[in-house]
Z-matrix of the N, CA and C atoms (Angstrom, degrees):
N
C 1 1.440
C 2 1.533 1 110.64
N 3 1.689 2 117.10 1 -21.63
C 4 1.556 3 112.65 2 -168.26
C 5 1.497 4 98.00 3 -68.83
N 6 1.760 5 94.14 4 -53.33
C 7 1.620 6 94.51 5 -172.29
C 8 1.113 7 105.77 6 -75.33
N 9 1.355 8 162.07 7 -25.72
C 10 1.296 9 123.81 8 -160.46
C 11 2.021 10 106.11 9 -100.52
N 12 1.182 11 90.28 10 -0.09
C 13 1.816 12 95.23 11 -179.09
C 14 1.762 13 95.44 12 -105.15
N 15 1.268 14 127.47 13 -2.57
C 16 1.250 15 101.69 14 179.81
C 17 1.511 16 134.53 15 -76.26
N 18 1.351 17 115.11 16 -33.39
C 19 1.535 18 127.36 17 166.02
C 20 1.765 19 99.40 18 -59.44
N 21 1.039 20 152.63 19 -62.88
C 22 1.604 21 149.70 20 169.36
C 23 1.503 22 96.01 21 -33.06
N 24 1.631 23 119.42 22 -73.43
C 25 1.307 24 114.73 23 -167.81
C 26 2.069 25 123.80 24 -44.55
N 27 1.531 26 102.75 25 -49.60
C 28 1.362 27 101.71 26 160.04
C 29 1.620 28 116.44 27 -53.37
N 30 0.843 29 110.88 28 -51.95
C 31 1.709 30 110.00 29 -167.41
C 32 1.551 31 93.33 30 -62.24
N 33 1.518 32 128.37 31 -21.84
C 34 1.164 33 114.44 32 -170.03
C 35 1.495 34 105.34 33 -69.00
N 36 1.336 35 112.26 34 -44.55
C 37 1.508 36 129.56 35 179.60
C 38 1.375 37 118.50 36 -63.05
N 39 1.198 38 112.26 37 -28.84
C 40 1.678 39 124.53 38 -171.03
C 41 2.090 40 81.74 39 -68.65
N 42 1.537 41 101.26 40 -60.24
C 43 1.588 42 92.95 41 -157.69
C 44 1.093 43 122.97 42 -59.77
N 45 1.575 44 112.79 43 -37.06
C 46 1.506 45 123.71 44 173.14
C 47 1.578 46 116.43 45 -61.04
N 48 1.560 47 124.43 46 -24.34
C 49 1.189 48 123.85 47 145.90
C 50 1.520 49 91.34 48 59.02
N 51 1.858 50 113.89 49 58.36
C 52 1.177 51 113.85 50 140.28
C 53 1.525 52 136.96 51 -77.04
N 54 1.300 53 96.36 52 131.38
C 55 1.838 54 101.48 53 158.79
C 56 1.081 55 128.26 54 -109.47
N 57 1.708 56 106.04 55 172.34
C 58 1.382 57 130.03 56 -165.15
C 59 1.904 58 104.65 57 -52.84
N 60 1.279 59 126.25 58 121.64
C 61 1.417 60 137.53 59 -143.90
C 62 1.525 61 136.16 60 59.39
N 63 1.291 62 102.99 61 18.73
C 64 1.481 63 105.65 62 -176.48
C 65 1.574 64 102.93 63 -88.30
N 66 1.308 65 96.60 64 171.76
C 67 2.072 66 116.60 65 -168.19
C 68 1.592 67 81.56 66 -111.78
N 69 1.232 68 133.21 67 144.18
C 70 1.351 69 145.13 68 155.57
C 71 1.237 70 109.56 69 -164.52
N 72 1.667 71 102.84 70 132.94
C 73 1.541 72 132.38 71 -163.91
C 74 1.956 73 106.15 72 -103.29
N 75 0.948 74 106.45 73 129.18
C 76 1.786 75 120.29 74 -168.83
C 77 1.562 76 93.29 75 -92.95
N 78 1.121 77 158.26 76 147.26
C 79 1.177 78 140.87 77 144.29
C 80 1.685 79 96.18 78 -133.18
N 81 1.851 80 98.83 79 127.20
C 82 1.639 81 114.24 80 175.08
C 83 1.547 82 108.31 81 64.30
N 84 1.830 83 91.63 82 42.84
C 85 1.482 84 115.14 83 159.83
C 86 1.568 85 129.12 84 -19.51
N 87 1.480 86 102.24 85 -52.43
C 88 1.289 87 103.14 86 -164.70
C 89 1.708 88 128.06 87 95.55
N 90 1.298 89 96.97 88 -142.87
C 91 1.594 90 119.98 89 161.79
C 92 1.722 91 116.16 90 -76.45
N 93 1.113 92 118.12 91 -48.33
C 94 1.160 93 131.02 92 153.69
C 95 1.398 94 100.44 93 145.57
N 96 1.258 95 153.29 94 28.26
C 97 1.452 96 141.95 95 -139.83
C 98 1.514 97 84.60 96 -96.82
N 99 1.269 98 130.41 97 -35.65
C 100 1.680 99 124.58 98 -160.59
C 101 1.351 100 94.69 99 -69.01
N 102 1.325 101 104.12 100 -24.69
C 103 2.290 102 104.03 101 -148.82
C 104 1.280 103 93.54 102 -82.57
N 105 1.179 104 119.41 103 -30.97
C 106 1.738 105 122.52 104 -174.83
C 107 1.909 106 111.31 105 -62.26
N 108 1.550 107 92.90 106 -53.10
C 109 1.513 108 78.01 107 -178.79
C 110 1.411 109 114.57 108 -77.32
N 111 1.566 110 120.96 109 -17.61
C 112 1.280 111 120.55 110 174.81
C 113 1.259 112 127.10 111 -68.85
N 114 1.488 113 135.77 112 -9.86
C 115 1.437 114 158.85 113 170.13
C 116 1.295 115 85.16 114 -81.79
N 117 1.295 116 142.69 115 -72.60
C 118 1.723 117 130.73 116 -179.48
C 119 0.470 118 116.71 117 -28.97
N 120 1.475 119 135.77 118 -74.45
C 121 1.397 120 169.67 119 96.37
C 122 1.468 121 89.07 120 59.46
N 123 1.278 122 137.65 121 -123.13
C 124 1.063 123 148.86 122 145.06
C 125 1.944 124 142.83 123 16.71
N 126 1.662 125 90.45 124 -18.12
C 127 1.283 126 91.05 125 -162.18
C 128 1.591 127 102.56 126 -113.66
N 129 1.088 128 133.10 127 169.44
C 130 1.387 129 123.72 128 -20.29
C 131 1.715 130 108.05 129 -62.23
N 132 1.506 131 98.49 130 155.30
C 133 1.550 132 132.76 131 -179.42
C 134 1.503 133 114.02 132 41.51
N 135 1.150 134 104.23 133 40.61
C 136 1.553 135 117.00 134 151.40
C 137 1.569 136 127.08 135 -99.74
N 138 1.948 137 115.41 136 165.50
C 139 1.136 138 78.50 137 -166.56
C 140 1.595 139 86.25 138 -149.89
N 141 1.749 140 133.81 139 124.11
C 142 1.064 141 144.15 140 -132.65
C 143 1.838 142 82.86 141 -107.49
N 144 1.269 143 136.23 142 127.96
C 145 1.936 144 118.80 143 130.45
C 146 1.398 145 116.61 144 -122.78
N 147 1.272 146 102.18 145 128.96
C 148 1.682 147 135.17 146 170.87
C 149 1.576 148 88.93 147 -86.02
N 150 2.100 149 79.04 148 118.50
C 151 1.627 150 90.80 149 153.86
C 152 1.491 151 104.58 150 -147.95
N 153 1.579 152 101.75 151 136.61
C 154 1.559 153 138.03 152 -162.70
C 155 1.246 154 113.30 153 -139.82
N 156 1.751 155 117.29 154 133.34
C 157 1.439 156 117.12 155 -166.52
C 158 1.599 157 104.80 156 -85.27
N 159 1.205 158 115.02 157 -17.82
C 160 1.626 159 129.18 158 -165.98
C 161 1.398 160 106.79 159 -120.18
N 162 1.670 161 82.60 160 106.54
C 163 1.826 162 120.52 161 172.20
C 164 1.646 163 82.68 162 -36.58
N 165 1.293 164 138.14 163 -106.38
C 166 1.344 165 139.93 164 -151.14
C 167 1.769 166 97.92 165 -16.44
N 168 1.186 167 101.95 166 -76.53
C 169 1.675 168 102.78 167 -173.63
C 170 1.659 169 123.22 168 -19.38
N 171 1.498 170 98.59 169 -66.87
C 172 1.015 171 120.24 170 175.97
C 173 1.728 172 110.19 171 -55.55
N 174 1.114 173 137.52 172 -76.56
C 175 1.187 174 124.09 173 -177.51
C 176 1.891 175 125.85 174 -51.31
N 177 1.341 176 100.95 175 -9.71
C 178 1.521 177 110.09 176 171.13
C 179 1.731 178 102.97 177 -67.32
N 180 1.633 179 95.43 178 -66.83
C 181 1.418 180 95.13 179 171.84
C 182 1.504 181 150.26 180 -45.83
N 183 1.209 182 102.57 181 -23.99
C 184 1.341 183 143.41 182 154.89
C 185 1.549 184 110.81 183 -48.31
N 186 1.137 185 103.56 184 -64.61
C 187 1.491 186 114.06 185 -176.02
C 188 1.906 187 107.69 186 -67.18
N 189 1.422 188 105.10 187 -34.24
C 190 1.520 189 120.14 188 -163.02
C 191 2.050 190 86.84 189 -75.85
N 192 1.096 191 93.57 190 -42.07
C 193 1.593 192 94.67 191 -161.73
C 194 1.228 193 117.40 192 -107.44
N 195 1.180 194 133.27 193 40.74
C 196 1.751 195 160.61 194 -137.76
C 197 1.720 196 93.39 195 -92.15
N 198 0.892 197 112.37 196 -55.32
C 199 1.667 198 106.32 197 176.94
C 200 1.601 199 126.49 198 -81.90
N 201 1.696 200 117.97 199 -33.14
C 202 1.331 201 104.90 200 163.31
C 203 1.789 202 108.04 201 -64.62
N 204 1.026 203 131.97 202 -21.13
C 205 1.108 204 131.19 203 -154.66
C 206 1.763 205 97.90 204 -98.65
N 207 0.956 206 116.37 205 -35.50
C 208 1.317 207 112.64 206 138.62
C 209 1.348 208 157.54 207 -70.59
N 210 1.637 209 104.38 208 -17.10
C 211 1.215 210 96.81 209 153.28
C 212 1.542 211 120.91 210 -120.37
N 213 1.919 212 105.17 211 73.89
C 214 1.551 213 100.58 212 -162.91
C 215 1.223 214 134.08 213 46.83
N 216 1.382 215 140.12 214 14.05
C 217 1.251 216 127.72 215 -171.41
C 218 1.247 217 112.30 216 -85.22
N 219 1.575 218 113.53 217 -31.41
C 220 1.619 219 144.63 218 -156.29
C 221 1.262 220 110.32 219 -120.15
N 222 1.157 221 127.53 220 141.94
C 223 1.579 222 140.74 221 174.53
C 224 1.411 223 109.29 222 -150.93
N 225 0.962 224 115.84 223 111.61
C 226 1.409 225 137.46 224 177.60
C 227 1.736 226 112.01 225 -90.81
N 228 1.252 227 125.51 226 130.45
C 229 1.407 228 144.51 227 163.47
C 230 1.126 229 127.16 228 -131.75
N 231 1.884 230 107.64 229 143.00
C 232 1.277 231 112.95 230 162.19
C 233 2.192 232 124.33 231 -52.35
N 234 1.199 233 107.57 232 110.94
C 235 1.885 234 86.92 233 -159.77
C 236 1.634 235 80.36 234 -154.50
N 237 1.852 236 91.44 235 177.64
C 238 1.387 237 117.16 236 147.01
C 239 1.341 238 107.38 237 -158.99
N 240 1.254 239 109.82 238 169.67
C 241 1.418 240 103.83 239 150.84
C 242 1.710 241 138.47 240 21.55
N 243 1.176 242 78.67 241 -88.90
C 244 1.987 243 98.60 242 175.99
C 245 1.362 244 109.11 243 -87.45
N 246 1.259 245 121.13 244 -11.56
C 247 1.703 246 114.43 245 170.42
C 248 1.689 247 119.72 246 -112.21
N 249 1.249 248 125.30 247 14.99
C 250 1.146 249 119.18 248 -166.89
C 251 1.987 250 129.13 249 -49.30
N 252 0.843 251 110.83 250 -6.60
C 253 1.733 252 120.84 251 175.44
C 254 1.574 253 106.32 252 53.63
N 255 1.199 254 100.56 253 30.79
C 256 1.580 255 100.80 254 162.70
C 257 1.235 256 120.79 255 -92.02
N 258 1.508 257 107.40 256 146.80
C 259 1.879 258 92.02 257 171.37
C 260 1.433 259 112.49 258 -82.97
N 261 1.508 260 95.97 259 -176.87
C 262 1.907 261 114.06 260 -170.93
C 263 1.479 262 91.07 261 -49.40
N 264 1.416 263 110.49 262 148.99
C 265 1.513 264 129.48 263 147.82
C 266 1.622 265 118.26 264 41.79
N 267 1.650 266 101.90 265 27.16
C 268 1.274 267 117.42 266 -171.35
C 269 2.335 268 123.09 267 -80.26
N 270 1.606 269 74.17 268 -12.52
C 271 2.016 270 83.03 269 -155.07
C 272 1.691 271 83.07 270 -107.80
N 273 1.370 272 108.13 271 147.27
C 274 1.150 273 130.50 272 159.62
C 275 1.932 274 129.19 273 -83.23
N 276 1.665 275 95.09 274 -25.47
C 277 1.796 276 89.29 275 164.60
C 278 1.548 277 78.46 276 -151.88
N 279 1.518 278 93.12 277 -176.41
C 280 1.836 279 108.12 278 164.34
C 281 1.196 280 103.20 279 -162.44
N 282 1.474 281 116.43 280 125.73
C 283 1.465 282 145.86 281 -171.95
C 284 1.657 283 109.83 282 -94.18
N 285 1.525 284 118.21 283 104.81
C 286 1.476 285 99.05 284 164.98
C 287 1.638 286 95.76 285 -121.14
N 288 1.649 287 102.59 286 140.32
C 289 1.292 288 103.17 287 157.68
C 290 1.705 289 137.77 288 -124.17
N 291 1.200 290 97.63 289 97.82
C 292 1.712 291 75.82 290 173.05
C 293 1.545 292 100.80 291 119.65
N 294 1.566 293 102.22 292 -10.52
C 295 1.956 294 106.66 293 -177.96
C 296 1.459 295 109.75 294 -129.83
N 297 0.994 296 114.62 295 25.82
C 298 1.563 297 119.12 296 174.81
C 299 2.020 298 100.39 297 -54.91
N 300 1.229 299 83.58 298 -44.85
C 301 1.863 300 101.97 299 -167.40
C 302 1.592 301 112.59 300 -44.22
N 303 1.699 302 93.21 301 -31.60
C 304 1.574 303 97.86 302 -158.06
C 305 1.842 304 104.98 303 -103.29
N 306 1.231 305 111.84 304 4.77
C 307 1.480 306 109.05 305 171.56
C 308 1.511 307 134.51 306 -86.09
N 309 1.035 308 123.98 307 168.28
C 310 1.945 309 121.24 308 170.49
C 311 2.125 310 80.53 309 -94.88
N 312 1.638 311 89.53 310 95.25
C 313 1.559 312 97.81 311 168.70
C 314 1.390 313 117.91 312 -64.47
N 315 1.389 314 146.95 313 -24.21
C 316 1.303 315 130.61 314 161.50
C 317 1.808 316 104.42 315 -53.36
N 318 1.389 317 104.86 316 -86.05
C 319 1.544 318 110.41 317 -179.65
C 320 1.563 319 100.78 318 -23.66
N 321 1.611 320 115.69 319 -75.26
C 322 1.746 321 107.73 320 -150.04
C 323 2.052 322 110.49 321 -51.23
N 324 1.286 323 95.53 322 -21.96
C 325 2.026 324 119.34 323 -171.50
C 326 1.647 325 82.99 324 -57.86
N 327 1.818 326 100.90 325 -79.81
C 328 1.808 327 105.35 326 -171.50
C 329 0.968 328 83.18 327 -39.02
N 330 1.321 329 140.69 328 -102.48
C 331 1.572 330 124.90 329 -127.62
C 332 1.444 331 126.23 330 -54.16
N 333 1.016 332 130.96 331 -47.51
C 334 1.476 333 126.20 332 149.76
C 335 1.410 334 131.47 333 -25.59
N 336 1.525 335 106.85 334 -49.16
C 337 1.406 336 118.06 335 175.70
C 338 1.545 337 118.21 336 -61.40
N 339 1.576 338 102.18 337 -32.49
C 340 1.361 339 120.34 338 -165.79
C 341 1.565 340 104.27 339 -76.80
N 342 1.519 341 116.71 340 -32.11
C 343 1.714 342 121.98 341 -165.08
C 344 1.442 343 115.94 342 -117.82
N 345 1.395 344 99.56 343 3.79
C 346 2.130 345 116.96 344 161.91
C 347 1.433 346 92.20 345 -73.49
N 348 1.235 347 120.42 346 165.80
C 349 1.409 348 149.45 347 149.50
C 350 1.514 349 107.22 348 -86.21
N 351 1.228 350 111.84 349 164.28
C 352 1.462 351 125.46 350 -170.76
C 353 1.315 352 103.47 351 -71.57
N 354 1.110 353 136.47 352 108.90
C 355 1.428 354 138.57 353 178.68
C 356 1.162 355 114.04 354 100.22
N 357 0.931 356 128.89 355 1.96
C 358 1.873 357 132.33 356 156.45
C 359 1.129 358 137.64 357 -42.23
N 360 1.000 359 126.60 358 138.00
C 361 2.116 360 112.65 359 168.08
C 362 1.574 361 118.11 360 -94.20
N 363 1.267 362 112.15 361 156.16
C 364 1.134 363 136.67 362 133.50
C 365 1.096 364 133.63 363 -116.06
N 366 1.601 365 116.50 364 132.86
C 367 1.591 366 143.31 365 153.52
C 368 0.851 367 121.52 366 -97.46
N 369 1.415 368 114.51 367 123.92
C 370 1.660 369 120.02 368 159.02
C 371 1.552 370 97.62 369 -134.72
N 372 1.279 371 96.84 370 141.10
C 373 1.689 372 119.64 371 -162.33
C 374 1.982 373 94.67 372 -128.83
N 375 1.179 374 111.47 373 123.46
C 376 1.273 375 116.24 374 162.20
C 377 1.608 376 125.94 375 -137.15
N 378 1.308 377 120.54 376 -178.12
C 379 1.467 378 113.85 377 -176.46
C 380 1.744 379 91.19 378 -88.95
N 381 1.167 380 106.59 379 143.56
C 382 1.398 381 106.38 380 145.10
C 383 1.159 382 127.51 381 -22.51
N 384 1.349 383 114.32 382 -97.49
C 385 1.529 384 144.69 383 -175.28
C 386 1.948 385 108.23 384 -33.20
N 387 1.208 386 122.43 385 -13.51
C 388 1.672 387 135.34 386 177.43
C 389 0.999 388 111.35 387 -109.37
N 390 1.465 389 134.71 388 -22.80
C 391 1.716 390 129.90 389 -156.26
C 392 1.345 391 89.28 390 -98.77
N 393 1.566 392 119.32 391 112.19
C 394 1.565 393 140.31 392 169.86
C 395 1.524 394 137.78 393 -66.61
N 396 1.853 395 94.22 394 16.65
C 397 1.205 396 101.80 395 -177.81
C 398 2.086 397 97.54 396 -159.02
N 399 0.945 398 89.22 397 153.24
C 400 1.711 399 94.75 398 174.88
C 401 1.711 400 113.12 399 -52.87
N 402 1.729 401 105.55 400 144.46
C 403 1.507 402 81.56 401 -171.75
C 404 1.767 403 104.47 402 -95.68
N 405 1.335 404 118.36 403 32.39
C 406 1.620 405 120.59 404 163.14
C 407 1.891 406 95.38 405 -85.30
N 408 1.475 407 106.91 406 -34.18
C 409 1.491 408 97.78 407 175.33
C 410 1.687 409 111.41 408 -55.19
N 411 1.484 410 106.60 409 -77.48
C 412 0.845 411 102.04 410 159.73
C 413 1.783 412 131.30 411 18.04
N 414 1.553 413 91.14 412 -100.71
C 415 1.690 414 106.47 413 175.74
C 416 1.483 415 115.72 414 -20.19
N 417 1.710 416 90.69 415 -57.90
C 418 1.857 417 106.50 416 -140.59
C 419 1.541 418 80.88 417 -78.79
N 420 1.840 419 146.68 418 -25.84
C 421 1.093 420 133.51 419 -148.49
C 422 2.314 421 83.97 420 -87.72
N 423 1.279 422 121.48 421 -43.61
C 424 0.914 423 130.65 422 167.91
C 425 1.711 424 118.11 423 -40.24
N 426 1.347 425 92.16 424 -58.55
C 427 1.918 426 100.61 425 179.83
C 428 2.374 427 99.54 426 -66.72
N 429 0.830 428 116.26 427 -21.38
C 430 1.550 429 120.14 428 -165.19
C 431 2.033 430 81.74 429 -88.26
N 432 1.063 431 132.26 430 -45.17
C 433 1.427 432 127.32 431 -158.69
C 434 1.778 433 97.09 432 -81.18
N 435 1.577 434 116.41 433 5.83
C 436 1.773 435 123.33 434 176.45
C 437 1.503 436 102.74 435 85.81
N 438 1.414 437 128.21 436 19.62
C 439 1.559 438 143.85 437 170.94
C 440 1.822 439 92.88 438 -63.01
N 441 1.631 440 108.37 439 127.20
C 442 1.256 441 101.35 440 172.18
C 443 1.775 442 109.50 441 -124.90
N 444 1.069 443 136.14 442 153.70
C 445 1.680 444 124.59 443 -179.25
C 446 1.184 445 94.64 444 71.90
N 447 1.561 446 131.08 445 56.09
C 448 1.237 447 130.68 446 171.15
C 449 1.829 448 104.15 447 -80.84
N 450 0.988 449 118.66 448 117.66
C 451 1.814 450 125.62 449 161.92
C 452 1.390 451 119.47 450 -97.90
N 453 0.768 452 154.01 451 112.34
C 454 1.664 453 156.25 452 58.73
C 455 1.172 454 132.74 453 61.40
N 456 1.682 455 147.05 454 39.08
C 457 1.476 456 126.69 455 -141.62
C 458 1.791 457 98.48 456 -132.50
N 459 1.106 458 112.53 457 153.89
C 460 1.153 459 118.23 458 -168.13
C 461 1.730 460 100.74 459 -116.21
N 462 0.926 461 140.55 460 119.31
C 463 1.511 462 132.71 461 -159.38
C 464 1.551 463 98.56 462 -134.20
N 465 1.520 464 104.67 463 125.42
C 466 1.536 465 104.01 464 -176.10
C 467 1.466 466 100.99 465 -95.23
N 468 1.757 467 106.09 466 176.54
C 469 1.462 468 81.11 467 -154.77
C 470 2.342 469 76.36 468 -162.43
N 471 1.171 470 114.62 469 142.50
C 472 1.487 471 116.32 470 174.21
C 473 1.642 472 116.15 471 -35.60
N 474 1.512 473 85.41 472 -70.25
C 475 1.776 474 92.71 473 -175.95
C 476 1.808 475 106.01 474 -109.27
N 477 1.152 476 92.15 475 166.16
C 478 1.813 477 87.65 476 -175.11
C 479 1.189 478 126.99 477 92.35
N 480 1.397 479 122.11 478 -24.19
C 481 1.289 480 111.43 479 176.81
C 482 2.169 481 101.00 480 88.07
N 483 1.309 482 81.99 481 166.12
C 484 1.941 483 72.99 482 178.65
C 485 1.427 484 127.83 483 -68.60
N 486 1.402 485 103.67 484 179.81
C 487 2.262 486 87.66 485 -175.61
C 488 1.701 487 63.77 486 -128.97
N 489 1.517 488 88.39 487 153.68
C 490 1.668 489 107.44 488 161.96
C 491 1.887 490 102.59 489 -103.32
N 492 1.218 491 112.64 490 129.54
C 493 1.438 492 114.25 491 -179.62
C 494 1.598 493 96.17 492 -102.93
N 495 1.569 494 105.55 493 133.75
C 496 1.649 495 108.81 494 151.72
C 497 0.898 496 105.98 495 -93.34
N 498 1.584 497 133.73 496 160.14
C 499 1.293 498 136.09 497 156.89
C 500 1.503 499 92.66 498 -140.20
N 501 1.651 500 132.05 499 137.12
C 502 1.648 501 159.41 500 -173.53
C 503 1.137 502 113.56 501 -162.41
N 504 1.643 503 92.47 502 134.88
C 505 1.696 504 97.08 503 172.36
C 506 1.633 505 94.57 504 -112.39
N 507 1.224 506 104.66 505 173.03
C 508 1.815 507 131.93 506 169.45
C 509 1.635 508 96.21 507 -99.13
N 510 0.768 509 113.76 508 130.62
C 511 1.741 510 138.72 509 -171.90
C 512 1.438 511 83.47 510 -84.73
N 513 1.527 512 95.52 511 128.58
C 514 1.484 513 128.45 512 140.82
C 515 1.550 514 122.87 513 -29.83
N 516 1.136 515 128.25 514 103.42
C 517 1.746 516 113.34 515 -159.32
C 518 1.699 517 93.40 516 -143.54
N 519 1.523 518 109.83 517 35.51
C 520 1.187 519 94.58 518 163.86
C 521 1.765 520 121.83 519 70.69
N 522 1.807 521 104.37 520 -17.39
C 523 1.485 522 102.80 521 -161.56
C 524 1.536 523 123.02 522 -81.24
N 525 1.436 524 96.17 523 117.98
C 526 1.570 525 82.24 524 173.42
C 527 1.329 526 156.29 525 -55.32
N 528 1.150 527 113.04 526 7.86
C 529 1.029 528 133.74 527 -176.60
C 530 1.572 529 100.06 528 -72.73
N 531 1.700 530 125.50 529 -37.88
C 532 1.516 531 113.93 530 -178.63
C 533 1.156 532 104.14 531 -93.19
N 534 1.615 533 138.57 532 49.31
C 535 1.604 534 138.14 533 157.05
C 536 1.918 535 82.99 534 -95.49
N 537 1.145 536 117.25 535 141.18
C 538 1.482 537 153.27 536 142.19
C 539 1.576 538 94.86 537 77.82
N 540 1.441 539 97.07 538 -176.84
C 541 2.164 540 104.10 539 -175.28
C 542 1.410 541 102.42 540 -73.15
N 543 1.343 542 90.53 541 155.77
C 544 1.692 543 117.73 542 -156.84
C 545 1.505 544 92.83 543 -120.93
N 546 1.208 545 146.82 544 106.37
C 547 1.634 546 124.10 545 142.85
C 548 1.612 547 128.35 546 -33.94
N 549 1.433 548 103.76 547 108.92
C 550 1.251 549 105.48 548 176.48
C 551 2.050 550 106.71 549 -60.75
C-alpha cells in the first residue's frame, strides 16, 4: 500500500498546496506516506491529523511518522470520514486517498464541509479501477454537500491504471467562525 499509494499521496499534497502554519486533515491515512510529507508541508507551526478506523494503519503511521508526532506536528486518530473529531471550520485542506470508496459519501462530504474553513480545499485522489461510482457522481455528490469549484480530472498514471482527482473548495460565506486558530 506504501508503494503503490505513494505517487497519489504526494500529488495529494502538491494539490492541497499546504503551507508553513496550516491545519490539514488526512482522512484514511493509511501507512502514513501522505502524513509525512504533510508534517513538512506544514511546518514550522503547522499542524497535520490522520484519521484511520484501523489500529494497524494507524500504528504503521506512527512508526513512519515518529518525529512529527513527536514533535507536535502530527496527531493521529481513531476516525473516518464521517467521524473526524474536528471542530467547525477548523482545517485548512483535507487529503483523502485511496478511501473515498469506503465511506457513507453524503455523511463523510458534510463532514468535511463542516470542519474546512471558508475557502479551503479538498482532495481526494483515487484509483480508477476501486471508485464504485462514476466520477461525474462523484462531483455532483461533492457539489450537493455546498462543495463549490468542483474539478473532475482523470490523471494517467504508469502502474494502476488512472486516479480520478477531486479537487473542492467550501465557499467563502463570510463565517466567522474562520477569523483566528481553530483546534483541530
Amino acid at each position: 500500500m506504501a508503494r503503490s499509494n505513494a505517487e497519489q499521496e504526494r500529488r495529494a499534497v502538491e494539490l492541497a498546496a499546504p503551507g508553513p502554519g496550516a491545519r490539514v486533515l488526512a482522512v484514511g491515512h493509511g501507512p502514513g506516506v501522505g502524513l509525512a510529507h504533510l508534517a513538512e508541508a506544514v511546518a514550522p507551526g503547522g499542524r497535520v491529523v490522520g484519521v484511520d478506523p484501523s489500529a494497524s494503519m494507524r500504528a504503521m503511521a506512527a512508526r513512519r511518522c515518529a518525529g512529527p508526532l513527536a514533535e507536535g506536528v502530527l496527531e493521529l486518530r481513531d476516525g473516518d470520514a464521517e467521524h473526524t473529531g474536528c471542530e467547525d471550520a477548523a482545517v485548512d485542506a483535507a487529503i483523502s486517498v485511496n478511501n473515498v470508496m469506503m465511506w457513507d459519501r453524503p455523511a463523510g462530504f458534510a463532514e468535511l464541509f463542516r470542519v474546512l474553513r471558508p475557502g479551503a480545499r479538498l482532495v481526494i485522489i483515487v484509483h480508477r479501477h476501486v471508485l464504485d461510482t462514476s466520477p461525474e457522481e462523484l462531483g455532483e455528490e461533492a457539489e450537493t454537500a455546498g462543495f463549490t469549484d468542483v474539478e473532475i480530472a482523470t490523471r494517467e498514471r504508469r502502474r494502476n491504471g488512472p486516479a480520478i482527482e477531486l479537487l473542492a473548495t467550501r465557499p467563502a460565506d463570510g463565517d466567522s467562525s474562520s477569523a483566528g486558530p481553530a483546534r483541530l
